[in-house]
C-alpha positions as CSV (number, residue, x, y, z in Angstrom):
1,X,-13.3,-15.9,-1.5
2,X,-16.7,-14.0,-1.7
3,X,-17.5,-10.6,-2.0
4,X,-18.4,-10.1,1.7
5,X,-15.5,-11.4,2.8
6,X,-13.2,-9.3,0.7
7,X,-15.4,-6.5,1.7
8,X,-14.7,-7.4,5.7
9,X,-11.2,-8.0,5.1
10,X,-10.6,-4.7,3.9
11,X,-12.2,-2.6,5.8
12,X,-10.3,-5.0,8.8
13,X,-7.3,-3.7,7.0
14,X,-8.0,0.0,6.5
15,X,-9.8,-0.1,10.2
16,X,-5.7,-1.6,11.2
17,X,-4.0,1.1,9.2
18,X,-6.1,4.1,10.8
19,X,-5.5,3.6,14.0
20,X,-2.0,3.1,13.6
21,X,-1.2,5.7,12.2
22,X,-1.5,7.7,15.3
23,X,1.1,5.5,16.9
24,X,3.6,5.2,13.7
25,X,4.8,7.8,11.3
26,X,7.7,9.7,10.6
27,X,7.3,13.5,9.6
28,X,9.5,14.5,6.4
29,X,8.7,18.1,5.8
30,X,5.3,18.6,5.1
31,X,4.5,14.9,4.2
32,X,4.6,12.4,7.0
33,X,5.4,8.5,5.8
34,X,3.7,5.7,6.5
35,X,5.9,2.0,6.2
36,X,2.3,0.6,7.8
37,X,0.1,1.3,5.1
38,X,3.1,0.1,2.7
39,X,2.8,-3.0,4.7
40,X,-1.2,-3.0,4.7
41,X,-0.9,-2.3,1.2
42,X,1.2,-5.9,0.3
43,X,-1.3,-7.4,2.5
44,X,-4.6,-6.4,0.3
45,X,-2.8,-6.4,-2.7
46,X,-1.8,-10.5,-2.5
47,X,-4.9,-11.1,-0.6
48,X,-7.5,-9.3,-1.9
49,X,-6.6,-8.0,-5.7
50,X,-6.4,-4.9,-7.5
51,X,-9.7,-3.5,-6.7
52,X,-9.9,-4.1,-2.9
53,X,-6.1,-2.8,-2.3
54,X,-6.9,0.5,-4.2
55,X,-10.0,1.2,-2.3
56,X,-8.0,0.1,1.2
57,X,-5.7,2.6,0.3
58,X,-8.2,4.9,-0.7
59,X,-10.3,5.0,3.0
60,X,-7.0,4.8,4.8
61,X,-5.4,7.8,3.1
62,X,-9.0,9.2,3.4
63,X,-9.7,8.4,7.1
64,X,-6.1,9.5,7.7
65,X,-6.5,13.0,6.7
66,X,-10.0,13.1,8.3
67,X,-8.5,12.1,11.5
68,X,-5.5,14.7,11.0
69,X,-2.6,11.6,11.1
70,X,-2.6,11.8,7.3
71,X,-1.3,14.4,4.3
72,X,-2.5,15.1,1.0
73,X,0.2,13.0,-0.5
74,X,-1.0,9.6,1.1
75,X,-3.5,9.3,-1.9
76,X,-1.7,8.9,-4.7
77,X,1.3,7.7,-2.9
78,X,-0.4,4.4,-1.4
79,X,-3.2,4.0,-4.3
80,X,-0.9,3.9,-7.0
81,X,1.7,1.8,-5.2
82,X,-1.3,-0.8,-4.1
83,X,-2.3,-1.2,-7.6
84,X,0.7,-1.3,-9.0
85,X,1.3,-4.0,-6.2
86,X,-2.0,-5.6,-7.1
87,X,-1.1,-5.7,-11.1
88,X,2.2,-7.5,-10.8
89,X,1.1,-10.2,-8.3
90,X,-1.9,-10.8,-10.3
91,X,0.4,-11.3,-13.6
92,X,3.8,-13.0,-12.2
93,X,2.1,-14.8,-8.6
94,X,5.2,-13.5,-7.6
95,X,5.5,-12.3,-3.9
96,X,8.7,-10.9,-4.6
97,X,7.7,-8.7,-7.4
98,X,4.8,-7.7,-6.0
99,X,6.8,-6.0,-3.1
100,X,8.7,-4.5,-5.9
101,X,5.5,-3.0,-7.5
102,X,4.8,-1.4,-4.1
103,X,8.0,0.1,-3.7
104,X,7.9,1.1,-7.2
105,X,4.2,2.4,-7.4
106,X,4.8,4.5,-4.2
107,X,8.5,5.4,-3.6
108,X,9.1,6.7,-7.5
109,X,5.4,6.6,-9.3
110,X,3.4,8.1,-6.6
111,X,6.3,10.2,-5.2
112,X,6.2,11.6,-8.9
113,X,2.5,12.5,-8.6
114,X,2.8,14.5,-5.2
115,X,4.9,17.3,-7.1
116,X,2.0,18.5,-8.9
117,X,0.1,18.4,-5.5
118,X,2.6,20.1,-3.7
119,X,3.4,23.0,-6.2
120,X,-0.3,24.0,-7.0
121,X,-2.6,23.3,-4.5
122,X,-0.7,23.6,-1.7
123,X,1.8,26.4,-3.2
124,X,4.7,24.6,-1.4
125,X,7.9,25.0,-3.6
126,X,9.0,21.1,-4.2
127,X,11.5,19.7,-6.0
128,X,10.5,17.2,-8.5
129,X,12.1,14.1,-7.1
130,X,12.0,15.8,-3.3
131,X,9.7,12.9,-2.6
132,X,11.1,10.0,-4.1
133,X,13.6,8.8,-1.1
134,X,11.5,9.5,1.5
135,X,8.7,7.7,-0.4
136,X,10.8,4.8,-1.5
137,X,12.9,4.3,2.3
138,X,9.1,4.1,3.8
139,X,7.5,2.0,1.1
140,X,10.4,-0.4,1.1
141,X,10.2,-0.9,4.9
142,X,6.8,-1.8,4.8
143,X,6.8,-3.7,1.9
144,X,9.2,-5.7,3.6
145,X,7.0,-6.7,6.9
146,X,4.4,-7.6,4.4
147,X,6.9,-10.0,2.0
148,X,8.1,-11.7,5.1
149,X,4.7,-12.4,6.6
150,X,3.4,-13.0,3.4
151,X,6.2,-15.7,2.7
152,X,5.3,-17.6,6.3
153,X,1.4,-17.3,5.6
154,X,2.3,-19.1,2.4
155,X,4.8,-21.2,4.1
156,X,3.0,-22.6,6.6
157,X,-0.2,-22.8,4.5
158,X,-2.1,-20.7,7.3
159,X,-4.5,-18.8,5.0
160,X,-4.9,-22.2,3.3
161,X,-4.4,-20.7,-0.3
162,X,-6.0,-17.8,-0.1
163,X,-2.6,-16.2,-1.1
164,X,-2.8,-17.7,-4.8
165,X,-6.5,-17.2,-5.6
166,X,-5.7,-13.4,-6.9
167,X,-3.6,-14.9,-9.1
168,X,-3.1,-15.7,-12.7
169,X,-3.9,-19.4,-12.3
170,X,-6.5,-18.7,-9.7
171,X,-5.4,-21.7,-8.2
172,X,-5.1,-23.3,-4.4
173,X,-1.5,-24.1,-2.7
């Protein structure tokens, strides 16, 4: 896939992830979770590799919190678990494991970097792990949609081995 296309893909994908979030999120204290951008994230991360899903993540969370439908936490909550997403898919070609970096990077990994957030910039008492199951319920939802679509894109051949090219062997189904 070329560099444009990547480019247009993602921003498709951040574009998708904005305006939902007006329609879908579920407040948790002062964080609201997201299972779509856990979902968008899968997406780029299979689709597009490391580098694209960190910057979708990035101008979600960031036209999120322009827009107001976003929290500070949606940075490193969705850019860690979208590289962490990226990583593993690019190493094992994996879907499986992929979904299980996403849940990983963003329910305990970036759940772990909101505390610091939380407790000095925003002077909100936290608990360390106060994140983590509100983190991990959303990012496992959403990396959930994205497995199973992912799984009948690659079933049915429709992106006609897109799917595999951000992998290890860089191959075609």
């Amino acid at each position: 896939m070329r560099k444009t296309q990547k480019m247009t893909i993602t921003a498709i994908i951040a574009a998708v992830t904005t305006v939902s979030s007006s329609l879908v999120y579920i407040p948790v204290g002062f964080a609201k979770i997201f299972p779509i951008q856990h979902f968008a994230n899968l997406l780029s991360a299979v689709l597009l590799g490391p580098g694209y899903a960190v910057a979708q993540a990035f101008i979600s969370s960031l036209l999120r919190n322009l827009l107001g439908t976003g929290s500070i936490f949606a940075f490193p909550g969705s850019m860690i678990g979208a590289f962490l997403a990226a990583y593993i898919y690019t190493k094992t070609n994996k879907l499986i494991f992929a979904a299980a970096g996403e849940v990983i990077g963003t329910g305990i990994l970036g759940a772990l970097a909101c505390y610091p957030i939380a407790v000095f910039l925003l002077g909100q008492e936290a608990t360390l792990f106060g994140f983590i199951p509100a983190f991990t319920l959303s990012s496992f939802a959403g990396a959930f949609f994205g497995y199973v679509l992912l799984k009948a894109l690659q079933k049915n051949k429709a992106w006609g081995g897109i799917i595999h090219e951000n992998s290890i062997n860089h191959r075609r189904l």
